[in-house]
C-alpha positions in Angstrom: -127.9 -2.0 144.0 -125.0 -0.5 145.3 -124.2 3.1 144.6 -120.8 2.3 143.4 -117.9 -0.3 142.3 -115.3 1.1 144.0 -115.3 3.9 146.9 -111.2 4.7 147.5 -110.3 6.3 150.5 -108.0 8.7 150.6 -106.5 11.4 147.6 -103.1 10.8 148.0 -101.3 9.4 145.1 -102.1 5.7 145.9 -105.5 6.8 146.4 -105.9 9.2 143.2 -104.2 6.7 141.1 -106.3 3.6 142.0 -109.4 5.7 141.6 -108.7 6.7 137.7 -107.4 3.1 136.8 -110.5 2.1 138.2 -112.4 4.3 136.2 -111.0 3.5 132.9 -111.1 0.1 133.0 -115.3 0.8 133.3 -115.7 0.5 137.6 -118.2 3.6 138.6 -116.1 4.7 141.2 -116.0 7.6 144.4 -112.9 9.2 146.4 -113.3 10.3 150.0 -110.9 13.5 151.1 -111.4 15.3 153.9 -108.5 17.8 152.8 -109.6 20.9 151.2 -107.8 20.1 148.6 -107.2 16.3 146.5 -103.2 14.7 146.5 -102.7 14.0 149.8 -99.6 14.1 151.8 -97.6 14.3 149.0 -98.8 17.0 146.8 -100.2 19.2 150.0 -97.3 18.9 152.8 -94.7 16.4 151.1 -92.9 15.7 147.9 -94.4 18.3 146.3 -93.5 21.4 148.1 -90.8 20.3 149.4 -88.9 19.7 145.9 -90.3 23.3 145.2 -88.1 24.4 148.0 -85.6 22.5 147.4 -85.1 23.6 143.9 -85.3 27.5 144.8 -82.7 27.1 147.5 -80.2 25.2 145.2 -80.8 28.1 142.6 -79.6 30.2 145.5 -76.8 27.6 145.9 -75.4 28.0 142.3 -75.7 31.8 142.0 -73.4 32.2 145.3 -71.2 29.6 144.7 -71.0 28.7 141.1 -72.2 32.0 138.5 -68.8 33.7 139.0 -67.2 30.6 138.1 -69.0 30.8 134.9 -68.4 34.5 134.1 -71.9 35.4 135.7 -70.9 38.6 137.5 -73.3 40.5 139.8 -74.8 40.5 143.4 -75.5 37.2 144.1 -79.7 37.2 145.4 -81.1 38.0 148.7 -83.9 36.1 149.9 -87.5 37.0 149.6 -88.6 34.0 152.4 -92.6 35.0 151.9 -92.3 35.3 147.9 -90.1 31.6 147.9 -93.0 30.1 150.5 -95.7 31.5 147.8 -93.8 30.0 144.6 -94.2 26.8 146.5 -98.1 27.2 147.6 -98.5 28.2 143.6 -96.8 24.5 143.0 -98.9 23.0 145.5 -102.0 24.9 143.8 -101.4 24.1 140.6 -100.9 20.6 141.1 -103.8 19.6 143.3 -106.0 21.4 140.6 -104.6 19.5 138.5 -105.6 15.9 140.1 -108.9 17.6 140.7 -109.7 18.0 137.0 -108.2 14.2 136.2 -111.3 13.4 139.0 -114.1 15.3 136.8 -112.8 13.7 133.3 -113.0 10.9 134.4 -116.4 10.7 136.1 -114.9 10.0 139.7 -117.1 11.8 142.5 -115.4 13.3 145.4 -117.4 12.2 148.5 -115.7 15.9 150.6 -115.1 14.9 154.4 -113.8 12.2 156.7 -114.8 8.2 156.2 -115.5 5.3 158.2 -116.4 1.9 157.3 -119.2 0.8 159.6 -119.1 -2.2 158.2 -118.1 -4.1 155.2 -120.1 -3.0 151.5 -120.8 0.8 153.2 -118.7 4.2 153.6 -120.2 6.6 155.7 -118.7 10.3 154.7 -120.6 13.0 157.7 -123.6 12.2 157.5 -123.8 10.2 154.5 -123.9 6.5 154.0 -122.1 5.1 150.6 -123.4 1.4 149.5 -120.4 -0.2 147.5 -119.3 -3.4 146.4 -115.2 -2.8 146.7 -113.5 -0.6 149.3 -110.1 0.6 149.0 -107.9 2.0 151.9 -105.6 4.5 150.8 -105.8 7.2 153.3 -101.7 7.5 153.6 -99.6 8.3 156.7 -98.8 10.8 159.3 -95.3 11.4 160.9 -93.9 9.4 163.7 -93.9 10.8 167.6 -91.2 10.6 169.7 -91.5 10.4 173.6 -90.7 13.9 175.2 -90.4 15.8 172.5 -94.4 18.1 172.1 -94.8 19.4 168.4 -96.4 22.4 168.1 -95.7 23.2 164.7 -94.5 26.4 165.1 -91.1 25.8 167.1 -90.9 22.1 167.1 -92.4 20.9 163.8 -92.8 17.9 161.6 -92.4 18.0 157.9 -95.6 19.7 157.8 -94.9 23.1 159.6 -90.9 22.7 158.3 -92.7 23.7 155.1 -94.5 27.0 156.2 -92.1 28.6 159.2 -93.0 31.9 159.4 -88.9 32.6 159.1 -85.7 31.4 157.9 -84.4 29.5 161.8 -80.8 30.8 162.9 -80.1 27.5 164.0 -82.0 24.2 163.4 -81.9 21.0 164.8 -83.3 18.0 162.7 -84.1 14.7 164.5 -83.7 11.7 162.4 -81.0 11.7 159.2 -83.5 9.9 156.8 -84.7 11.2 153.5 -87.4 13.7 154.9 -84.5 15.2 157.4 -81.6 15.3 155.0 -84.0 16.8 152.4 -85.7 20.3 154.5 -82.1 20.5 156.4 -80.3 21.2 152.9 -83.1 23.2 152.2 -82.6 25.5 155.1 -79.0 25.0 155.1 -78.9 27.0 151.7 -80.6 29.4 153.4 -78.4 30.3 156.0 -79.4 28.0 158.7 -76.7 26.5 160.8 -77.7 23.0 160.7 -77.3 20.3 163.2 -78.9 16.5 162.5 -79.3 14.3 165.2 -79.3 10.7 164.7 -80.0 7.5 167.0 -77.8 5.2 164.2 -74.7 5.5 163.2 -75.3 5.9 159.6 -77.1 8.4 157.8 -80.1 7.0 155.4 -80.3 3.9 157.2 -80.7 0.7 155.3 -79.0 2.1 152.1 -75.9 1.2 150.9 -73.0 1.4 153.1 -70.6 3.3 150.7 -73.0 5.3 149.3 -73.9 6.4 153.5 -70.3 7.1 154.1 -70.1 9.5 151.1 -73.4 10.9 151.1 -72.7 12.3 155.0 -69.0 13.4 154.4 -70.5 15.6 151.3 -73.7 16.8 153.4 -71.0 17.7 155.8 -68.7 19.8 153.4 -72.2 21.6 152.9 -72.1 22.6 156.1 -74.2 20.1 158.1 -73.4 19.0 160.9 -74.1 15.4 162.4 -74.4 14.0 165.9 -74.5 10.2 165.7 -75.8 7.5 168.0 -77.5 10.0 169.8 -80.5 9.5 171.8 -83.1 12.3 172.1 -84.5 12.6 175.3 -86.4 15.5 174.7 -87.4 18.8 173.9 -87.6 22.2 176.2 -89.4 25.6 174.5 -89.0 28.4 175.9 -91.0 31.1 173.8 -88.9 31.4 171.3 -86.0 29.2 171.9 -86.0 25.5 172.0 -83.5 22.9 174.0 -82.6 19.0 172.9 -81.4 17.2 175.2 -79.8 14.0 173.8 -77.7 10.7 175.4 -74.8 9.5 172.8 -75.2 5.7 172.9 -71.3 5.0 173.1 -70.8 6.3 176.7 -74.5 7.6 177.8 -73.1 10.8 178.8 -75.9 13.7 178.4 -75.9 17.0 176.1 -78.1 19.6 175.0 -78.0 21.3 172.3 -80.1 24.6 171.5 -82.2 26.1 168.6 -84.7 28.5 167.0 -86.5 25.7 165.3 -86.5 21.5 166.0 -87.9 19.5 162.8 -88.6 15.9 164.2 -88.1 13.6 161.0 -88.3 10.1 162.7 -90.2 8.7 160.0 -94.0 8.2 159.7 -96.7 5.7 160.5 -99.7 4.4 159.0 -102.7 7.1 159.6 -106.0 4.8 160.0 -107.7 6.8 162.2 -111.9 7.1 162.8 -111.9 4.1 160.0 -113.4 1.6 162.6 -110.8 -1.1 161.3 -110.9 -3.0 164.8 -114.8 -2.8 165.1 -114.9 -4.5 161.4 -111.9 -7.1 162.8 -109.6 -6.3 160.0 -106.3 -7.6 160.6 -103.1 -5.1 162.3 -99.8 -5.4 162.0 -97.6 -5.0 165.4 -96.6 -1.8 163.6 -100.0 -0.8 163.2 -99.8 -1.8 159.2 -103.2 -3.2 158.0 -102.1 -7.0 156.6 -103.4 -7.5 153.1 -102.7 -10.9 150.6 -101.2 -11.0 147.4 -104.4 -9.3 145.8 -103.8 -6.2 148.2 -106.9 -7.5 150.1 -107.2 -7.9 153.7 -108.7 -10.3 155.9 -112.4 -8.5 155.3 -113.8 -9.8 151.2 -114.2 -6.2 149.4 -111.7 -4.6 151.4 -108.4 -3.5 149.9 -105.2 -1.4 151.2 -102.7 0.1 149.2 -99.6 2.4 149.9 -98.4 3.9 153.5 -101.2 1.9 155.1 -99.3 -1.6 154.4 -96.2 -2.9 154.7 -93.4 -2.0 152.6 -91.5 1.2 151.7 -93.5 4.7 152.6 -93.0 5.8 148.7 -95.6 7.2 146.6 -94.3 5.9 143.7 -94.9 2.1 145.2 -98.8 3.4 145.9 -98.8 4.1 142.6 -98.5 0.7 141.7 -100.6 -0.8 144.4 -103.2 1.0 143.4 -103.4 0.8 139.8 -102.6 -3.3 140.4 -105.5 -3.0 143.2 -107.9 -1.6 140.2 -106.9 -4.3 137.9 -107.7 -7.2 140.8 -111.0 -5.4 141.3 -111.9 -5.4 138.0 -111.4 -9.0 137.5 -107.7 -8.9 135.6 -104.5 -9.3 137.3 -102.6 -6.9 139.2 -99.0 -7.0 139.3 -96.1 -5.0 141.3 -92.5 -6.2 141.2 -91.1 -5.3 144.8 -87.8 -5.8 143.7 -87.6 -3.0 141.5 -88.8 0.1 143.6 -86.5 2.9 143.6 -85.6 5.5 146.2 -84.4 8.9 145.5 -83.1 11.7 148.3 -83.5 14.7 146.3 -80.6 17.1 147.8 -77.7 18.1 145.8 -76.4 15.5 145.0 -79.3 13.7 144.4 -79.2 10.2 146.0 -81.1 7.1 144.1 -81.2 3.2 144.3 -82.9 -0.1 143.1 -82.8 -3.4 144.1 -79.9 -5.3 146.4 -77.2 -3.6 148.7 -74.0 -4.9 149.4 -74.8 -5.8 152.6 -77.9 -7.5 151.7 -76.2 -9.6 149.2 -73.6 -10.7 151.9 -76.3 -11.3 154.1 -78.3 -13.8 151.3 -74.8 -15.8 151.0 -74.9 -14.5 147.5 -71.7 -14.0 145.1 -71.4 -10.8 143.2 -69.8 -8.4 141.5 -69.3 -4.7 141.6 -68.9 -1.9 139.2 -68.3 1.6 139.7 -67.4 4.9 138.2 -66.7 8.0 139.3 -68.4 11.6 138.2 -65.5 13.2 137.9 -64.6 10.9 135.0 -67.8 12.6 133.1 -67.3 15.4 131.1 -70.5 16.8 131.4 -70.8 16.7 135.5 -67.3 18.5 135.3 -68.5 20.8 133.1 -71.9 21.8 135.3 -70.0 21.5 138.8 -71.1 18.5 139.2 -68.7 15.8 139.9 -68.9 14.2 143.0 -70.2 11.1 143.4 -70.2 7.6 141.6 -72.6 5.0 139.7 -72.1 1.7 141.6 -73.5 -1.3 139.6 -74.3 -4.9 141.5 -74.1 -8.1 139.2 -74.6 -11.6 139.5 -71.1 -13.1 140.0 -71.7 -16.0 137.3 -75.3 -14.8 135.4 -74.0 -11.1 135.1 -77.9 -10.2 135.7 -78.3 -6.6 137.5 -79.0 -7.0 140.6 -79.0 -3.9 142.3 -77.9 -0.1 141.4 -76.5 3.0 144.1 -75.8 6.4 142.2 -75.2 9.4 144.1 -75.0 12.5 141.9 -76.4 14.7 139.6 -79.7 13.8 138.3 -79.6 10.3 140.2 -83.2 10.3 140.3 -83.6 10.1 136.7 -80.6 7.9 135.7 -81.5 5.2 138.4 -84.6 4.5 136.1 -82.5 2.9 133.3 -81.2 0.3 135.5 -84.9 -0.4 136.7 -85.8 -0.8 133.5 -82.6 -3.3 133.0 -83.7 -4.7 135.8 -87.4 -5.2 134.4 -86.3 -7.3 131.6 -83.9 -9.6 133.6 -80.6 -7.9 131.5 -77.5 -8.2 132.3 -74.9 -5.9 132.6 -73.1 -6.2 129.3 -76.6 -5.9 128.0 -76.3 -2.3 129.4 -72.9 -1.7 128.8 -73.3 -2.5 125.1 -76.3 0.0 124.4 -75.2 3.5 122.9 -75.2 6.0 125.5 -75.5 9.8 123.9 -72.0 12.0 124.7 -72.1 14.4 126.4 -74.6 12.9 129.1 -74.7 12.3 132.8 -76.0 8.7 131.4 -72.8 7.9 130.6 -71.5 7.1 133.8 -73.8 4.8 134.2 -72.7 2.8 131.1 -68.9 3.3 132.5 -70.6 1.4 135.7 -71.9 -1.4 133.5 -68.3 -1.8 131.7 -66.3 -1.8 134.8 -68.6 -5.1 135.6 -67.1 -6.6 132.4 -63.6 -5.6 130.3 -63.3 -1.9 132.0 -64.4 1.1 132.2 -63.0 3.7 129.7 -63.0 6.8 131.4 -61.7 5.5 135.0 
């Protein structure tokens, strides 16, 4: 008899997730963590603490730029850089405790330490061999190298040490303008860092829509960021407590450096599979070092799943979510379902960045005809009325079904407002369906319904 159902490894929230959807729906089930502490990347070094930051910093933001506005007189705060860096371990605390005591209700048992699959059926955890009839991979990924430039987390950092510098850096320099690098340099660009992001493309965010790009830089830049585009780092040269970059702009290969206290390398991440033994057990690799799974997120090996970072797709924990709870159901003999064409993205700076579905450019690119709706923040009363209007909705429609095909918001509250849409989205509506349901006044949501109506008669407010 095997000693389990389902052994999951790996906390993170593909991992966690899978585990207690396994466990409800009756599988006796084990989690393998080496961590100290359950939630993975995530909830230890990712999304997390680093919203934590993000929302002290923009507290900051308000109080020196907005309170007096509002009649809010005083001294705007100083700040306490060890007491903000222990508000966010207290976040990180109280949430992994959290996942910890979903583990014990529901009779999951944490196998502590690091696993490997010697071969298919069995989980060995240090010295400990685990007989199961289902495996799932889960164990997440790790953040992307580049050639020439050494982290040490203390100078030159990842996400990771971005999120425990023992000071607030003079001047940093952040390698990569994706979510993660946008993200911890508004965070220390509150602060009082001078900011500089250096960027191989020439588009920050790339792959997301092409208007939303354009704004989103030009109001990171009125922040105070600055960007250098279609640059190539070449490397990285510390010097006790100074760092240089040395960087080739694409356009005429000419050669600069550029110097700072601290360099965060944000060049994305890649799947983290080591000590598993996947090549021993001849389980199948992507080029890109993705483990291939079919439709039933099972790979090549019978009783061996992957979910989340480890596969292909979008690096989202949200989208492990799903894998893993649609994993469970497959396991447990029902039928697991994710709908890839409804994941959203959010970039949680001020403003907040979301989207669902179909670009623009990926429309163009499918030969498809569409429509477009947009509407502007400033047209909403209550963004005006919160400081808060920059930005636009941006609605994409069938041409001749009027079915939602994709949504871009940048704003406030993005994150939250792109979910309408996915829900839209969900049910196949269209976007008079949208445009006709009662939005409440005074409400950020509204803009999104003035979106919908400029698809169809107008919008009101433009």
């Amino acid at each position: 008899m095997a000693n389990y159902d389902v052994i999951i490894i790996g906390s993170g929230p593909g991992g966690y997730v899978s585990a207690i959807r396994c466990a409800q729906l009756g599988l006796k089930t084990a989690i393998v963590e080496g961590r100290e502490t359950l939630g993975g990347t995530c909830l230890n070094v990712g999304c997390i603490p680093s919203k934590a930051l993000l929302h002290a910093s923009h507290m900051l933001h308000e109080a020196e730029h907005n309170f007096g506005a509002m009649g809010l007189k005083g001294k705007s705060p100083s700040v306490d850089w060890k007491q903000m860096l222990s508000y966010k371990d207290n976040v990180i605390g109280q949430n992994t405790k959290g996942i910890e005591f979903l583990m014990k209700k529901n009779k999951i048992d944490w196998l502590k330490g690091w696993a490997t699959i010697p071969e298919p059926g069995k989980v060995k955890v240090g010295d400990d061999i685990h007989e199961t009839k289902n495996i799932v991979i889960a164990s997440g990924s790790e953040p992307a190298s580049l050639p020439g430039v050494d982290v040490d987390e203390k100078i030159v950092v990842t996400s990771t040490g971005a999120l425990e510098l023992g000071k607030i850096p003079k001047k940093l320099v952040v390698i990569g303008a994706g979510v993660i690098g946008l993200e911890l340099g508004s965070v220390y660009a509150r602060l009082g860092s001078e900011v500089t992001v250096v960027e191989f493309m020439d588009a920050v965010t790339p792959g997301m829509d092409a208007e939303v790009q354009r704004s989103f830089q030009k109001l990171l830049t009125k922040q105070g960021i600055t960007f250098i585009m279609g640059a190539a780092v070449q490397g990285t040269e510390t010097n006790k407590t100074k760092v240089k970059v040395t960087y080739k702009l694409r356009k005429d290969d000419s050669e600069h450096v550029i110097d700072a206290d601290t360099v965060l390398v944000a060049t994305g991440r890649k799947p983290f599979t080591d000590g598993l033994g996947l090549d021993a057990l001849g389980i199948e690799i992507s080029k890109r070092g993705q483990i291939k799974v079919g439709a039933d997120w099972q790979t090549n090996i019978k009783g061996i799943y992957a979910i989340g970072d480890v596969i292909d797709g979008p690096m989202l924990a949200h989208k492990a979510e799903d894998e893993g709870m649609a994993a469970a159901e497959t396991i447990a003999g029902k039928h697991g379902h994710v709908n890839y064409g409804v994941i959203p993205g959010v970039i949680y700076t001020h403003p907040e960045v979301a989207n669902v579905g179909e670009t623009e450019e990926t429309l163009k690119e499918q030969g498809r005809s569409y429509k477009v709706g947009k509407f502007s923040f400033m047209g909403n009363g209550r963004a005006k009325a919160n400081f808060a209007g920059d930005g636009f909705v941006k609605i994409l429609a069938d041409k001749d079904t009027d079915r939602i095909l994709g949504a871009h918001i940048i704003g406030p509250s993005a994150g939250e407002l792109i979910h309408e849409i996915c829900v839209a989205m969900e049910f196949g509506a269209s976007a008079e369906d949208l445009a006709m349901t009662c939005h409440a006044h005074p409400t950020y949501s509204e803009a999104v319904r003035e979106a919908a109506l400029a698809l169809g008669g107008g919008a009101i407010h433009a």
